[in-house]
VMD Tcl script that draws the C-alpha trace (Angstrom):
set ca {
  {0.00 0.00 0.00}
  {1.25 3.15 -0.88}
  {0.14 6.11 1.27}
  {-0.23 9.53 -0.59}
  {-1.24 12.96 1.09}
  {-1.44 16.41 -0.96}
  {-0.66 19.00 0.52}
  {-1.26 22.95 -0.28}
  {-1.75 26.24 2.06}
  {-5.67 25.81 3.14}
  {-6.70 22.51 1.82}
  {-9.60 23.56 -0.67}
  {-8.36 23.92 -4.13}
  {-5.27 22.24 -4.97}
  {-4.57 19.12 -2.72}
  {-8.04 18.73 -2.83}
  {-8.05 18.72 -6.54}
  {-4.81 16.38 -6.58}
  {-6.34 14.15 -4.59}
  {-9.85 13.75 -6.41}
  {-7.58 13.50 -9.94}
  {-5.73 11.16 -8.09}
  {-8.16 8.88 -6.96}
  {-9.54 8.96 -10.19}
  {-6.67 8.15 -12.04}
  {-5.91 4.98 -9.72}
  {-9.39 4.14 -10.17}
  {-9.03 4.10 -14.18}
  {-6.20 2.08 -14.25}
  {-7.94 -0.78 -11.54}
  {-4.94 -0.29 -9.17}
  {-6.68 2.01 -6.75}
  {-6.27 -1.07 -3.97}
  {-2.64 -0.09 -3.71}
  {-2.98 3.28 -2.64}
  {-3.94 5.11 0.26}
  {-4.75 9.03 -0.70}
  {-5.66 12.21 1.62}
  {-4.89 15.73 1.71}
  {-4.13 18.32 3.61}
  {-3.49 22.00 4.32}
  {-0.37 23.58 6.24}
  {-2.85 26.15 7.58}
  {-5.79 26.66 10.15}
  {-7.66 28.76 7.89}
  {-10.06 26.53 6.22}
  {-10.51 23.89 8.47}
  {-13.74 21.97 7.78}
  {-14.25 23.79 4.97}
  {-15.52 22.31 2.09}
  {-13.86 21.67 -1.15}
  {-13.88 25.19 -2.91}
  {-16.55 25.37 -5.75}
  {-13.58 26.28 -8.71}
  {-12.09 23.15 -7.93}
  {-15.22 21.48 -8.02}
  {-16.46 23.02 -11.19}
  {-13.68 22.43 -13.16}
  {-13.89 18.46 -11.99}
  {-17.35 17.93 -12.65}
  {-16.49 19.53 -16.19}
  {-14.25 16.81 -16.88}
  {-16.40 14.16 -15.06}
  {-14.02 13.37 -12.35}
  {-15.44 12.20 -9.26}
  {-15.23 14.68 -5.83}
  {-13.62 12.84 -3.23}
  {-16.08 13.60 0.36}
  {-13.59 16.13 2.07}
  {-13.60 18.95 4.69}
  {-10.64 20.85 5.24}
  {-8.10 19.58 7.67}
  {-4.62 20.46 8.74}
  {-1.24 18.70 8.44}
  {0.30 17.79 11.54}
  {3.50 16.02 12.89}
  {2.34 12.85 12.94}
  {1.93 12.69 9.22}
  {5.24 12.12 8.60}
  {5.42 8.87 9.81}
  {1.51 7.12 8.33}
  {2.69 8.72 4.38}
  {5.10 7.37 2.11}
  {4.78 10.47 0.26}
  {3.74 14.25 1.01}
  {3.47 16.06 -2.00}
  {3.31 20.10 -1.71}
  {1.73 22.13 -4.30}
  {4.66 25.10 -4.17}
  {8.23 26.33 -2.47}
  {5.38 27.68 0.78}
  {3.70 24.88 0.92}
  {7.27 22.79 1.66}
  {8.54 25.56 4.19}
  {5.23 25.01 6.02}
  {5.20 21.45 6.05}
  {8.98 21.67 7.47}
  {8.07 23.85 10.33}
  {5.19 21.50 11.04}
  {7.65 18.10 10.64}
  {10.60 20.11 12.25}
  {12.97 19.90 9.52}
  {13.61 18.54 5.79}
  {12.37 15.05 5.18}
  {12.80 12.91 1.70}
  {9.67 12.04 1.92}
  {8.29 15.76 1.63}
  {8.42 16.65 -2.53}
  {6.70 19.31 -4.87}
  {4.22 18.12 -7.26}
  {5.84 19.56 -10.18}
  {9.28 17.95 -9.44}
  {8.40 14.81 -10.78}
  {8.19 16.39 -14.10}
  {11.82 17.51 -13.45}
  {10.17 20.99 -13.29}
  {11.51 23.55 -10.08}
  {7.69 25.40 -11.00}
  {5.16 25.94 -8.37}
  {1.28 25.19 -8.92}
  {-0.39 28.28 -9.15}
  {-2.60 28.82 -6.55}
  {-6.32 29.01 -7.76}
  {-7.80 30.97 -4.58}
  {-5.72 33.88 -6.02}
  {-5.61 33.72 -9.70}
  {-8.61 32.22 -10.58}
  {-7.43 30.19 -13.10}
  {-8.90 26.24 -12.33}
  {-8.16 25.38 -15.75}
  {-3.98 26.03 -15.22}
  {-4.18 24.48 -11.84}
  {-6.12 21.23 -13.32}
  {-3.63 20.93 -16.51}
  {-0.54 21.86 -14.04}
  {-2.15 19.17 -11.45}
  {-2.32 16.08 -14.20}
  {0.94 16.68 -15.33}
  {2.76 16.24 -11.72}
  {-0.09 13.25 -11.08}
  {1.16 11.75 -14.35}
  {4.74 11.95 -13.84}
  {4.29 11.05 -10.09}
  {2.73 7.75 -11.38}
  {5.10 7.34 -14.03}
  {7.79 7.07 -11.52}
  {6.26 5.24 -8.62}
  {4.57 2.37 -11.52}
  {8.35 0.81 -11.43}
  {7.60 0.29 -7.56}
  {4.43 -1.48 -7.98}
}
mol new
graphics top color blue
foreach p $ca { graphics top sphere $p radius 0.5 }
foreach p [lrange $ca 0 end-1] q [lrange $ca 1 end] { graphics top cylinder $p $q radius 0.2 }
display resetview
């Protein structure tokens, strides 16, 4: 079982998009049984919020399923139950450090599994769902690329 959380800043538009596109994606390819996926926030802001409605417009345009979530934070413990925490951007990684007390190779950006050092965009600010999705998918893509050869 491979244990996946997403993490961004308030846990309503990007990990919560990863983590639907995710699931769906496991789903598609009938290995969904080998994975264990959540997400998270580094921030108290939105807790118990619901996913944000951009995210969940732009996923019921491309008929991918919701997954149930209300906003919840990262905390320490984290570290040890995932095999991978996946940040959206450069904050999101500085938050999760101050939360696990230091660097961790477990702790990566989205984006660098496309070899990429680029953040993903953060929707709550510029609006743009349709960036985040396409920016989301390729990470997601790239992160399955390279963690097929484990399963």
């Amino acid at each position: 079982m491979i244990k996946v959380l997403f993490v961004c800043h308030g846990n309503i538009c990007r990990s919560t998009m990863a983590e639907s596109v995710f699931t769906h994606m496991v789903k598609e390819r009938k290995i969904e049984n080998q994975f264990e996926i959540f997400s998270a926030g580094t921030s108290r802001e939105e807790i118990g919020n619901p996913v944000h409605y951009g995210t969940l417009n732009k996923l019921k345009e491309l008929s991918i399923p919701v997954v149930p979530h209300r906003a919840v934070q990262m905390t320490k413990e984290d570290l040890e139950h995932y095999d991978y925490i996946i940040a959206m951007d450069d904050n999101n990684i500085r938050n999760i450090e101050r939360i696990i007390g230091g660097k961790n190779e477990k702790v990566k950006k989205l984006l660098s599994f496309t070899g990429s050092i680029t953040d993903i965009a953060d929707p709550w600010y510029t609006e743009d769902f349709d960036k985040t999705y396409e920016d989301i998918k390729k990470g997601l893509n790239a992160f399955l690329e390279k963690i097929n050869c484990i399963i």
